[in-house]
N, C-alpha and C positions, 0 to 999 in steps of 0.2 A: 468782587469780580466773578465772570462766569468761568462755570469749569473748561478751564483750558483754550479758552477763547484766543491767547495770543497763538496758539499753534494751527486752530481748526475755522474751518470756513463753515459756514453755515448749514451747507450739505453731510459736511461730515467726512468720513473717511470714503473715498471714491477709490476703484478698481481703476488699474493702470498702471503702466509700466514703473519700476521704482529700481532700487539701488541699493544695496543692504547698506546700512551706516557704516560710516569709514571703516575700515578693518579694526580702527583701534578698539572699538567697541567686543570686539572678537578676540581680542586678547587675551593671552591667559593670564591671571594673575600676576600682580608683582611680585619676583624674586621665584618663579615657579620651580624655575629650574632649580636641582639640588649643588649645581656647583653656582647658585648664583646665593651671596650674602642677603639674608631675610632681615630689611632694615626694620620690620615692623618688632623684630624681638630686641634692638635695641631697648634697655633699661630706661631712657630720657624718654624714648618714642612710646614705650608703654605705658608711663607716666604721663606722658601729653593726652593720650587720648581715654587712658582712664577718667582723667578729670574735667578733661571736655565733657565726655558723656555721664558722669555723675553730678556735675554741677546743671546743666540744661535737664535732666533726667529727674530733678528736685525742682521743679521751676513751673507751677501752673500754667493754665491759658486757657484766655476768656477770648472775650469778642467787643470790641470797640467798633465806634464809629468814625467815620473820615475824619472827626475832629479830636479823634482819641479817648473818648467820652465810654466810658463801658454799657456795654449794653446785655443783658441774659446770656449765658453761656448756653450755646450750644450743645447737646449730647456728644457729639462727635468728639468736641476739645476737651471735654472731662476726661473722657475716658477713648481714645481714638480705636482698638481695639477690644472691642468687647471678652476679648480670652485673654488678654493679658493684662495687668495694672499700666497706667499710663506713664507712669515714672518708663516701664521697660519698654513701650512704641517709643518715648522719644531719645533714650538710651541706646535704640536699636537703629534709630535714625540718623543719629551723630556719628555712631560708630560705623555705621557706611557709607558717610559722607567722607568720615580721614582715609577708611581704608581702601575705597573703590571707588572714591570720588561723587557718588549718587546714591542717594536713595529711594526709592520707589511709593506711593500711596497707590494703594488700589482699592476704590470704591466697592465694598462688601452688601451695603443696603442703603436705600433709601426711604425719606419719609415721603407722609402724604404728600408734601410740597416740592417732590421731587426731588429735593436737595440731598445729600450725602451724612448719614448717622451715626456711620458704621465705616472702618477703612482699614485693612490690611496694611503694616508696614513689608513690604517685601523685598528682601536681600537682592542684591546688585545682580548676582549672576545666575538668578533665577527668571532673567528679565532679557529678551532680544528685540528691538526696536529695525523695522524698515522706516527708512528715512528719503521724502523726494526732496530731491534736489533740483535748482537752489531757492527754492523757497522755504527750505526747512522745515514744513509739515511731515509732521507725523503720519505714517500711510499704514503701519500694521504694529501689531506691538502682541509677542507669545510669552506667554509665562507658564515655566514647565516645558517647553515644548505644543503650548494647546495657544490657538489662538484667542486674546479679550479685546475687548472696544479698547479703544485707546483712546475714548473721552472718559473710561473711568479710571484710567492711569494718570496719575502726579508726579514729576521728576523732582525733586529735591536736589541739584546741583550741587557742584562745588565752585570748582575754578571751571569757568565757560573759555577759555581761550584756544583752547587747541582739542577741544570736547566739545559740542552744543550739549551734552546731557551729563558735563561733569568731570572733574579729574581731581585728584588728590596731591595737592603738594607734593606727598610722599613720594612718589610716581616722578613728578618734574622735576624733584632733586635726588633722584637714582642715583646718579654718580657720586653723588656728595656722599648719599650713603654707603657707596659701597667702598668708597676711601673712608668712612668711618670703620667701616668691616676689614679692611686692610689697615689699619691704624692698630685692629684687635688684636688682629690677628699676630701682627707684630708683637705686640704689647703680651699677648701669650707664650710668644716662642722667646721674648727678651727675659721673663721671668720664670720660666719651665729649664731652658736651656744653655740663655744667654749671659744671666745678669752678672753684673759685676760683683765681685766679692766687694764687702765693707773695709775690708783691711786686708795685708800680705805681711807674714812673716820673713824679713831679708836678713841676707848672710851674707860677709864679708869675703867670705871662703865659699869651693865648690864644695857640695856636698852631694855623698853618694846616695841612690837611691834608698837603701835601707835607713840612712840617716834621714832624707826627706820624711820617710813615714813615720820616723821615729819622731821626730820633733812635731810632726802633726797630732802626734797621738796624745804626747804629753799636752800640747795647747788643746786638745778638743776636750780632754777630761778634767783639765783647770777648769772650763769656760761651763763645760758641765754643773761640776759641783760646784760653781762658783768661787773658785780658790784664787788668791792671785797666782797670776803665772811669774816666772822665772826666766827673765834672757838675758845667756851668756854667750862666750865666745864668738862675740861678733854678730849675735844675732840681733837685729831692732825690729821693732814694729810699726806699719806704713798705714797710714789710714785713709781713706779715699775721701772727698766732698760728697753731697748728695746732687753737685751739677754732674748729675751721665744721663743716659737712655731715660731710666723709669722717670725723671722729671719732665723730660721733654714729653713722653707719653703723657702722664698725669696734665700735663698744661692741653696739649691736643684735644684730649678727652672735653675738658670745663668750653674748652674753642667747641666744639661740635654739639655740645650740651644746649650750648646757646643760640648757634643756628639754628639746633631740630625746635627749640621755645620759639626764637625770631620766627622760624614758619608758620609753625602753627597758630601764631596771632596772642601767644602764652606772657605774661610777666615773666620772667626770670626765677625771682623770686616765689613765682608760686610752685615752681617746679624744683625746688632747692637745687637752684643752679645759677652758675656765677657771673652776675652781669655784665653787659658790656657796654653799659651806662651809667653816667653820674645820676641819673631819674632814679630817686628813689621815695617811698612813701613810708612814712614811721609807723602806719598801722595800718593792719586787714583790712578797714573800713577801705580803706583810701586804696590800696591797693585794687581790690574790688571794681572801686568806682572805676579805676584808669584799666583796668579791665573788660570793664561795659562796657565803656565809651571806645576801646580804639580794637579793640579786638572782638569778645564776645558777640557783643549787641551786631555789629557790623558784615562781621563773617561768620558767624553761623544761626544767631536766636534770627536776623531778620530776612536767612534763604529761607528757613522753615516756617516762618509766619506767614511767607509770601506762600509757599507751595499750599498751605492752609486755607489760604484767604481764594485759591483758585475755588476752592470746594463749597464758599459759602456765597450768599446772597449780596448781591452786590452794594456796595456801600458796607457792608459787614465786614471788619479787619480780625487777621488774626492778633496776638499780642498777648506775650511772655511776661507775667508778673516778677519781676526781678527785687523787690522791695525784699524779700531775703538777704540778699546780694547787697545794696548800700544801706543798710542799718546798721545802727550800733553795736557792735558785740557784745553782750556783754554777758559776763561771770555768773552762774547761779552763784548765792547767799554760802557763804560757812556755816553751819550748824553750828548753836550756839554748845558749850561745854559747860556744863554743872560745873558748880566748883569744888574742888577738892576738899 
């Protein structure tokens, strides 16, 4: 495909009146404000996109043709950023796809043939787009505050629904997360301040304060030194179930675990967390694969192949070597032992 052909018209970028892109675009980050819950430091969520972006960040890319056939790789796709190693452009690229919803290519050089060699990954809110409306062309596009062509800018989207240039799940399930944040929050103050004692010492009899302390003191220096304890005069011991509060949190917690994996398009399983499905695969192999196939390959390896393929010569596809991904596993060799 040509670059950015589905956005620009043959003349290019033309002067005239335009419209800044939705406000949404001018947004401040999610969670900005300090009394707002920052869903991205969720423990599940940092584990989601850890591994999103170290798994696609290990993943070559070559260049096929329309019938998938591979063809010479490209400079560009070896190494997309000449100052960085290519593992960290496309590390850099997933990671501001979950957190900002887009990622940016900006055309650095070109070869003789005009085509793209050389590309800049550029962080999301280093980037302001004017947008005419409603044909959705692209009319200006500043990065830094300077203005560049906006035929050597590439959006790497996410979710297009309520974005033309991208939105992050994370973002569209706000609330969810921030009842996850209220859920913590709880779950803080229930075991800092709240929780329920494991047991109660009861007495048949009223007992004065001095005797309350006293009988505490003797059971807390038994339970110390490990002694058995001793009760008399009416006194028995109560012991609670573990159905209260912290259960109900602990169950909340594995519920929310699995939504933030359901989003992100994640197995369960690969995020050690507790499914909310009989599908299950007895080995890495298999898991993997039903991971290409309904997740990985779908929602993120083929935005970014596409945003790729704007940059190359037409008939020329981009395309993620995944063959790491469904082989076999298998075990280096034990070292054999001399015998004794």
């Amino acid at each position: 495909m040509g670059v950015l052909e589905r956005f620009f018209g043959v003349d290019g970028v033309t002067a005239g009146p335009s419209d800044p892109l939705l406000s949404r675009m001018a947004l401040p980050e999610p969670f900005a404000d300090p009394t707002h819950f920052d869903g991205f430091c969720l423990p599940t969520v940092v584990a989601a996109r850890q591994l999103l972006a170290d798994t696609v960040g290990m993943l070559p890319m070559g260049c096929v043709d329309q019938n998938g056939n591979p063809l010479e790789t490209r400079p560009m796709l070896r190494r997309p950023d000449p100052s960085e190693p290519a593992r960290r452009s496309y590390e850099r690229i997933v990671n501001n796809m979950t957190r900002h919803g887009r990622a940016w290519l900006y055309v650095t050089a070109t070869g003789a043939d005009s085509w793209p060699i050389a590309i800049e990954i550029v962080d999301a809110p280093r980037v302001a787009v004017t947008e005419h409306k409603p044909n959705g062309k692209i009319l200006a596009v500043n990065l830094d505050g300077q203005p560049v062509d906006p035929r050597n800018m590439v959006c790497v989207p996410f979710i297009v629904d309520r974005n033309p240039f991208g939105e992050t799940p994370l973002r569209i399930i706000d609330e969810t997360l921030q009842l996850i944040g209220a859920v913590s929050a709880a779950g803080a103050s229930y075991y800092t301040s709240q929780q329920l004692p494991a047991y109660a010492l009861k007495s048949a009899n009223r007992l004065t304060s001095p005797q309350v302390e006293q009988l505490l003191a003797q059971w807390s220096a038994a339970r110390q030194t490990r002694r058995p304890a001793v009760l008399s005069g009416g006194i028995e011991l109560e012991t609670y179930g573990s159905n209260h509060a912290g259960d109900t949190l602990h169950e909340s917690f594995a519920v929310w675990d699995s939504v933030i994996a359901r989003i992100m398009q994640i197995p369960p399983s690969l995020l050690n967390t507790t499914s909310q499905s009989s599908l299950t695969y007895s080995t890495v192999e298999g898991e993997f694969k039903r991971w290409l196939a309904v997740g990985l390959n779908p929602v993120y390896l083929s935005r970014i192949e596409a945003a790729f393929g704007e940059l190359l010569p037409r008939n020329v596809n981009a395309k993620f070597d995944t063959s790491a991904l469904t082989g076999p596993v298998t075990a280096e060799p034990a070292p054999e032992r001399a015998n004794a």
